[in-house]
C-alpha positions as CSV (number, residue, x, y, z in Angstrom):
1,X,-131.5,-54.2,22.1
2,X,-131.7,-50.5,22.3
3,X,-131.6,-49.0,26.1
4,X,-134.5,-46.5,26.8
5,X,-133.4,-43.3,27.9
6,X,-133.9,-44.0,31.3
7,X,-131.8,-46.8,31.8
8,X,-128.8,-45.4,29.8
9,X,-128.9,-42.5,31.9
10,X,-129.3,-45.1,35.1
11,X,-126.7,-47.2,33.8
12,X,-124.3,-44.4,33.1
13,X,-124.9,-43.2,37.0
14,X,-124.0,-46.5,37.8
15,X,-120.6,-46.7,36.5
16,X,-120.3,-43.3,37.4
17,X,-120.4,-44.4,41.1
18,X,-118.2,-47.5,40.4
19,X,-115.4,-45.7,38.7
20,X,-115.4,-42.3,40.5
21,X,-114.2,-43.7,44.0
22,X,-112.0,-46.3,41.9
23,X,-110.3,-43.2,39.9
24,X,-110.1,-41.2,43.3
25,X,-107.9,-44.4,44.9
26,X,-105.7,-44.3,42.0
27,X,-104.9,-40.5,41.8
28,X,-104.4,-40.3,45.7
29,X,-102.0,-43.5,45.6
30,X,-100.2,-42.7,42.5
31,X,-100.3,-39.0,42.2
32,X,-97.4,-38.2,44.3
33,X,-94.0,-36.0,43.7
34,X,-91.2,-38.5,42.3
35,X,-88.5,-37.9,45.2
36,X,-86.5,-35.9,43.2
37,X,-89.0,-33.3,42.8
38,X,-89.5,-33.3,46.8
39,X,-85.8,-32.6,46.9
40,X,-85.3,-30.7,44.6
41,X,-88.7,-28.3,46.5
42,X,-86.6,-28.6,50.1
43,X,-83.7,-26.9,48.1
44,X,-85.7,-24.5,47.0
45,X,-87.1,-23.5,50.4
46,X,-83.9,-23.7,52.2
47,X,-82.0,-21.5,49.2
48,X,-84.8,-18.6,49.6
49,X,-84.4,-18.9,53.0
50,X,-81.1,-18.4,53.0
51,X,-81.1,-15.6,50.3
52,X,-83.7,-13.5,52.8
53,X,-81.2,-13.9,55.3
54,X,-77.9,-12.7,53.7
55,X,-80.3,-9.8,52.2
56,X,-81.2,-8.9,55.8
57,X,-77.3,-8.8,57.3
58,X,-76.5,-6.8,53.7
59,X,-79.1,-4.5,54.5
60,X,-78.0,-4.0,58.2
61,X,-74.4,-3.6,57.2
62,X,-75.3,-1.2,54.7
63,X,-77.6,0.9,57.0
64,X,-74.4,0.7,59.7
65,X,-72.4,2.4,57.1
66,X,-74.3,4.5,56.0
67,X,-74.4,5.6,59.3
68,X,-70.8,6.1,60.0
69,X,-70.5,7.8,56.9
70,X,-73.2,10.4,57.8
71,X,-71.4,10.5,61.0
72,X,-68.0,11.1,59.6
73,X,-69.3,13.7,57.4
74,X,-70.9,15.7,60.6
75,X,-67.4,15.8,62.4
76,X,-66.0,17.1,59.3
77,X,-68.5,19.7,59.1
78,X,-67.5,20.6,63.1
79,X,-64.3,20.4,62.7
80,X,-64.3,22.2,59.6
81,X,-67.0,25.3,60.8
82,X,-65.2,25.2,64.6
83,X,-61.7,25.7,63.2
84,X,-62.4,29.2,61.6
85,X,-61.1,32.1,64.2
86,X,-60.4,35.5,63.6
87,X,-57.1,37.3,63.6
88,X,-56.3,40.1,65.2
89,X,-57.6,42.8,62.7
90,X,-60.9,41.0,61.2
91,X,-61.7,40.6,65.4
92,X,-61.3,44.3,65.8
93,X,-63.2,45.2,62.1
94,X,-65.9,43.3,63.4
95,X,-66.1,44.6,67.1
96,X,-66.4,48.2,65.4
97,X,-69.3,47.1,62.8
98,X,-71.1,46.1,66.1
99,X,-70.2,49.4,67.8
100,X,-67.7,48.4,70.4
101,X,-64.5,50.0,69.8
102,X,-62.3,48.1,71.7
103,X,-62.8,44.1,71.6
104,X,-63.6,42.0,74.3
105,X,-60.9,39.8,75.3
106,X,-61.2,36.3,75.3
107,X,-62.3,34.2,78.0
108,X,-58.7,31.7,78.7
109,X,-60.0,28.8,80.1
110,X,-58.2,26.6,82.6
111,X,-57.9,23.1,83.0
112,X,-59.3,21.2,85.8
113,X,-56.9,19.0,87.2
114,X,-57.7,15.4,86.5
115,X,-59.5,13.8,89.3
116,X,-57.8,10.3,90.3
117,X,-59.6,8.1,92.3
118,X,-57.5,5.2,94.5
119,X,-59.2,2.0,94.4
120,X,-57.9,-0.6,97.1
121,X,-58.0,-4.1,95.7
122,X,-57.6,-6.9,98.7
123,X,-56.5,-10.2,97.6
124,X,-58.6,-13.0,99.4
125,X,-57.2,-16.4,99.2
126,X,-59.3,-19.4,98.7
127,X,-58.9,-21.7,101.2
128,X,-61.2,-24.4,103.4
129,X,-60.2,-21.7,106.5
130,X,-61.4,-18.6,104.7
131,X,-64.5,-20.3,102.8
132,X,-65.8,-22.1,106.6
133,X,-64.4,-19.1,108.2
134,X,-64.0,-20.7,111.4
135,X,-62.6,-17.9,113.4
136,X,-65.7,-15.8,113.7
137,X,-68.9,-17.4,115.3
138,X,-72.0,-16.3,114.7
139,X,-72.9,-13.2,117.0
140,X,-76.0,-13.8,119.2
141,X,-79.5,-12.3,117.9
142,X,-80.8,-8.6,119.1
143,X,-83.5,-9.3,121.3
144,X,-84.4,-6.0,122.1
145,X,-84.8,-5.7,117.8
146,X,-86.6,-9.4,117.9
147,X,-88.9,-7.6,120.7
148,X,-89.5,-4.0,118.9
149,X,-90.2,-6.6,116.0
150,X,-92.6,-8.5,117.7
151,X,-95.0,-5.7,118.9
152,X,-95.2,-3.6,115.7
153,X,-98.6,-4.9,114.7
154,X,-99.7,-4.0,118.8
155,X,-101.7,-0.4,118.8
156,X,-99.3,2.1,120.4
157,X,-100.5,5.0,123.4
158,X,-100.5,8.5,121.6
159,X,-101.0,7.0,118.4
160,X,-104.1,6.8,116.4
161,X,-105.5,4.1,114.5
162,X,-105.4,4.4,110.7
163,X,-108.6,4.6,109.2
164,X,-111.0,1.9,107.2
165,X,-110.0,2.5,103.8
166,X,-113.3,0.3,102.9
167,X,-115.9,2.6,104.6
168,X,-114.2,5.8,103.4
169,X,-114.5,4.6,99.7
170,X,-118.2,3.4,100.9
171,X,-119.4,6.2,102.2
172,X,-117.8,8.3,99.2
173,X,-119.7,6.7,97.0
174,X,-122.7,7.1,99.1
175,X,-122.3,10.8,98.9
């Protein structure tokens, strides 16, 4: 019995539909990473992780010392540049290549005296007395304050009223 074209081609749709969700059950269930290789993926993570970290504190340490070591160099360089002076005779050889025949003295500079501030420290004692503080009552309010208070948002005589911000803005947008 020979199958017509047809119904080999309808027959081979057929078990394509059968066997195509069958073999998609299979691969989902089966087609998973053993547990080793899950573990052995979480070490992986957790050792790049931590490499990116040390590399980031290397590189911060390395930038700090670079730093100092540009630093250091610079204070060499002051202290090296700032420490040259003249004697006597190279001062005056100068002073005459600049036609000025007799130097300028040097400025001496004095010393401020060192300003000391006193700072008085009182020693407070924790105890019930000093946290209730029993000894001073409370004070009784300011009325005449309370009163002044009070009658603030009251117009005053001699004073004028502040103008309507709204119809300022209004009528400059009018114009």
């Amino acid at each position: 019995m020979a199958l017509s074209l047809f119904q080999g081609i309808g027959l081979g749709l057929f078990v394509a539909l059968v066997l195509i969700p069958t073999v998609r059950w299979f691969w989902k269930r089966f087609d998973m990473p053993s547990k080793f290789a899950i573990e052995t993926l979480r070490q992986q993570k957790e050792d790049a992780a931590e490499a990116s970290m040390w590399a980031s504190i290397e590189a911060k340490v390395q930038a700090e010392e670079d730093a100092r070591r540009e630093w250091d160099i610079r204070q060499r360089e002051k202290e090296e540049n700032s420490g040259k002076s003249l004697n006597a005779e190279q001062s005056a050889e100068v002073w005459n290549k600049l036609g000025i025949d007799t130097p300028i003295k040097a400025v001496e500079r004095e010393e401020a005296p060192p300003v000391v501030i006193e700072k008085k420290e009182e020693v407070i004692q924790l105890t019930m007395e000093n946290a209730l503080n029993l000894e001073n009552k409370p004070q009784a309010p300011d009325w005449e304050l309370i009163e002044k208070m009070s009658n603030l948002d009251k117009p005053v005589e001699g004073v004028p009223e502040a103008p309507d911000l709204d119809q300022l803005n209004d009528s400059q947008d009018i114009d």
